[in-house]
N, C-alpha and C positions, 0 to 999 in steps of 0.2 A: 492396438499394437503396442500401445505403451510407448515413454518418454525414450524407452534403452534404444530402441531399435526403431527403425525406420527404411523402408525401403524404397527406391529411384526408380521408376521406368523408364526406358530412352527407347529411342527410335533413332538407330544412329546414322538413318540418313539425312535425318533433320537436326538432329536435339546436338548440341557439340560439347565435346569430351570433358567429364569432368574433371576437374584439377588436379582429383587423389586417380584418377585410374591408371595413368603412366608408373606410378609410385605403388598401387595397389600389385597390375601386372607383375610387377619386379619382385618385389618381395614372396610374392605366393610362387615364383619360380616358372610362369606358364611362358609360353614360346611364342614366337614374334606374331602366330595366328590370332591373337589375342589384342594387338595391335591397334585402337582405336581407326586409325584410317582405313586397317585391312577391315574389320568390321564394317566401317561405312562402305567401302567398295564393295565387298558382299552384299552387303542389305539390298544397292540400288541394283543388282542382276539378279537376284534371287527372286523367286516365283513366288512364294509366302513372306508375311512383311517377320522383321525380324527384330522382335523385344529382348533386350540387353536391361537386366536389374543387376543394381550398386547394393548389395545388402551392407549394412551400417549399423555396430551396435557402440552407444554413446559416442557418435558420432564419428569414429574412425572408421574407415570402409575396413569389412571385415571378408567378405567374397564378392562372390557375381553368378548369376544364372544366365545363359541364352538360349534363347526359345525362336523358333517358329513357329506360327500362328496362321493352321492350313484348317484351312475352309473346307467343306463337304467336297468341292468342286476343285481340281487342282488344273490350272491351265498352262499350257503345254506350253503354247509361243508369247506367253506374255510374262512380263514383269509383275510384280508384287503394286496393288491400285494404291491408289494417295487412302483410301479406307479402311477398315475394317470390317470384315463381313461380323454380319449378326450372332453366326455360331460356327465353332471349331472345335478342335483340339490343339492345345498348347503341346509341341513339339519340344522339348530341352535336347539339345547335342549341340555339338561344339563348331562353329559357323566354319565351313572349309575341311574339315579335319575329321577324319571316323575314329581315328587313334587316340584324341582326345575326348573327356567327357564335356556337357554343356554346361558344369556348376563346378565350383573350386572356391577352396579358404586361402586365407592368407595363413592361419595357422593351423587348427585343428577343423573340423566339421562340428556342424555348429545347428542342430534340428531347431531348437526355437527359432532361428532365423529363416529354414526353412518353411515353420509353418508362417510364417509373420507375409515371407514370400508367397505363398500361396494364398495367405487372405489377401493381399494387395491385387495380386493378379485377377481373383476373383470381382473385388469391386472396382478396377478399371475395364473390364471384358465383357460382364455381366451376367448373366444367367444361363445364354446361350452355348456357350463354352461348358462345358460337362467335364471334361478330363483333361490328364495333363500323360505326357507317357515321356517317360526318361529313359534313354539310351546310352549303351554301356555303364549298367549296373551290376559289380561286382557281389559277389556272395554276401560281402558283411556290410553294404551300406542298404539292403535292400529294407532293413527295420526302421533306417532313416524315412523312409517313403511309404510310411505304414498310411492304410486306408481301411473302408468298411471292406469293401471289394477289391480285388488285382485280379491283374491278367499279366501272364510273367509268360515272354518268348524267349529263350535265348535266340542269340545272336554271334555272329561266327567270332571267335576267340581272338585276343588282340597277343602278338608273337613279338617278346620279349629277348634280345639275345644280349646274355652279360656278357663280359668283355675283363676276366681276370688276367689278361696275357701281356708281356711287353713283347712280342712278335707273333708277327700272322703268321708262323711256320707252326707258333703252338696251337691256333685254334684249329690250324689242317688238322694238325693230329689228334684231333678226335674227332675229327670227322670219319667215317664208312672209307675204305680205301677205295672203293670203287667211283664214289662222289669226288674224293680228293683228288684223284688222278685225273678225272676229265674237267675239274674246274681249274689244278693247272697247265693243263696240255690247253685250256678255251685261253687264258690269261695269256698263256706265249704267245696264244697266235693272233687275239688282237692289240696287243701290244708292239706287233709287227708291222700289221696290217693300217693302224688308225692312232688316230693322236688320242690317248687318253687321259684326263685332266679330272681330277676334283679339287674343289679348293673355294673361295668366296662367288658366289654367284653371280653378283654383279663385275665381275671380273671375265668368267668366263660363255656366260650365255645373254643373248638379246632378250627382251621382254616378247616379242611377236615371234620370235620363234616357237621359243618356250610355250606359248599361248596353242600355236599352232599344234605343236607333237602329243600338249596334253590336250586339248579338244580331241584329236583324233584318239586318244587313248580314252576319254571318257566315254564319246557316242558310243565308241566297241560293243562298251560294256555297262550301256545306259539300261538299264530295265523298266520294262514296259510298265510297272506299277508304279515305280517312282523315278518320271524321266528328267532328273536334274540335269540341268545347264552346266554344261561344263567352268572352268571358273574364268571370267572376264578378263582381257588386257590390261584392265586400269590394278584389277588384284595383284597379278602376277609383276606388273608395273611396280607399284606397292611390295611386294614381296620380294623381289629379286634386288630393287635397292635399298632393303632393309638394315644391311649390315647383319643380318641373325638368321642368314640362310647360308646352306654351302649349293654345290652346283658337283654333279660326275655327268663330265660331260663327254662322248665319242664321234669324234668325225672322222669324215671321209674326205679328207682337206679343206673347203670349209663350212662343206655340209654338214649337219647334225643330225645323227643316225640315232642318237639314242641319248636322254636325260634321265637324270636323278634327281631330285628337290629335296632339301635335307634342312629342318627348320634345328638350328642348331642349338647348342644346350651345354651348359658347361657340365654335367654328368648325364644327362643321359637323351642325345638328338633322337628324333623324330623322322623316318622317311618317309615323306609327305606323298610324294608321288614318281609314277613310274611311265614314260612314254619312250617308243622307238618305232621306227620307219618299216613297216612289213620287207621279209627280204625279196617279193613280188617286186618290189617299187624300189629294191637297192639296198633295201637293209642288209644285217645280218643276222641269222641264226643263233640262240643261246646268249645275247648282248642280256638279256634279262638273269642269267644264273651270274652272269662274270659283273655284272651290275653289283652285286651283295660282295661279291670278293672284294670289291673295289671300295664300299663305301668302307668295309671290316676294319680293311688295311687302312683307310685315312682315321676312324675311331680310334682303334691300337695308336694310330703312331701320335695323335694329339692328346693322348689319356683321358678317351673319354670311359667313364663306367659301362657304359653298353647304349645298344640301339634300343628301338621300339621301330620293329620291323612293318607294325600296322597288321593290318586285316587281310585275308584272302592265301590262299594258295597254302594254304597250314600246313600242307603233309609237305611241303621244299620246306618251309621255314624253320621245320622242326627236324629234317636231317642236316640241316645248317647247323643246329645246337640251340633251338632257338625257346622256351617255356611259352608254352600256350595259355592264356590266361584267360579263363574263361566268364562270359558276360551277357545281359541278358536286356531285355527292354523292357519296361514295368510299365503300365498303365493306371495309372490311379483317378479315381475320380475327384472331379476340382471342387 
């Protein structure tokens, strides 16, 4: 690997935080997901164990990759064992988060360091391990991950909405008149109806609530080929008194009918996740459209540059105003 470069493996349920990673995070710009402790939290409820690499050239940390590390066999009701099985696939994505990737620079990208990473991974894992597959890989970094072989899926488009406006009256107006009129005829009427708040998360929601509305929002829409655990108390613990999260939150005096997670950013936050109460069980109908008016309007009025709406439900996100930015998963052999 040579004297320049060097790279760390951590286990960060065990191994404790390097000195430069609070300093690394910051400067590369990444969001409170990234977090050393949220990372430990994650690792110990997640079902594959989870390798965290410091990459390092002349000894300044220069990125980081994270990987799961999934076995032939993925088990449903258990945690991730104190071992390593014999043979896998090195998983990269970003621990909690679809809308972020699993590797990042502090300044530019930087391939000798990725292949420096991939030798390293290969002689701590061993022979058994064959490939490595990268999630949410954009069109121009796909030459970064060049191999003998690939297998290239995409993967549903991550929905970008900028934010040129100093009032939410201008982004209605380019929205479809049809969308604009029932998004604000939904806004009067639970504005009437329900206390509606966004603003610092540890301010305005519990950690076990939160824990509860997103569980139920996860199993929904658990799929049966990859049945992830929804994300633990002690994360959301972690998360919510982070200081680098917001909260939109709607009650029904002092029940919580509906949440927002918003990992915040001085240009451009992140909405993490989305849960609310079926209206079978008390909810209400459409809390999920009036949700995006709500977080728009707190963006706009704190100047931030735009959202990162995340994944799923494309054809709403993009009569929102929102650039579809399209991404794929690559499989490369290790």
């Amino acid at each position: 690997m040579g004297a320049r470069m060097k790279v760390e493996l951590l286990d960060p349920r065990h191994d404790p935080e390097p000195g430069d990673w609070e300093e690394l995070r910051r400067a590369a710009g990444q969001r409170v997901t990234w977090r050393y402790d949220l990372l430990r939290a994650y690792a110990w409820a997640a079902q594959a164990p989870v390798m965290l690499a410091v990459l390092r050239r002349e000894g300044r940390a220069a990125g980081a990759v994270a990987a799961s590390l999934r076995a032939p066999r993925l088990w449903r009701a258990r945690y991730a064992g104190p071992r390593r099985a014999p043979a896998g696939v090195v998983d990269v994505h970003a621990p909690g988060n679809r809308s972020q990737k699993g590797w990042w620079w502090r300044d530019e990208q930087d391939p000798e360091l990725l292949a420096a990473y991939l030798r390293a991974v290969r002689r701590a894992l061993g022979p058994g391990w064959r490939s490595t597959v990268w999630r949410e890989v954009s069109a121009g970094e796909e030459a970064l991950l060049s191999g003998p072989l690939r297998l290239r899926l995409p993967t549903a488009p991550l929905a970008r909405l900028a934010l040129p406006w100093s009032r939410l009256d201008d982004w209605y107006a380019v929205l479809d008149p049809r969308r604009r009129d029932s998004l604000r005829r939904r806004a009067k009427t639970f504005a009437a109806e329900l206390s509606v708040r966004v603003g610092p998360a540890r301010d305005l929601v519990g950690a076990d609530e939160a824990a509860r509305l997103r569980a139920e929002n996860d199993l929904k829409h658990r799929s049966r080929l990859s049945p992830a655990p929804p994300l633990p108390l002690p994360y959301l613990e972690t998360l919510i008194g982070s200081g680098e999260s917001v909260a939109l939150t709607y009650r029904d005096g002092r029940r919580l009918l509906g949440l927002s997670l918003i990992l915040d950013h001085p240009g451009w936050p992140v909405c993490l996740s989305w849960g609310a109460v079926p209206p079978e069980q008390g909810g209400r109908k459409h809390l999920y459209f009036d949700g995006y008016v709500r977080m728009i309007e707190w963006a706009i009025g704190s100047g931030r540059r735009g959202l990162v709406l995340g994944k799923g439900q494309a054809e709403v996100k993009r009569d929102l105003g929102a650039e579809l930015r399209p991404s794929s998963a690559l499989a490369v052999p290790l």
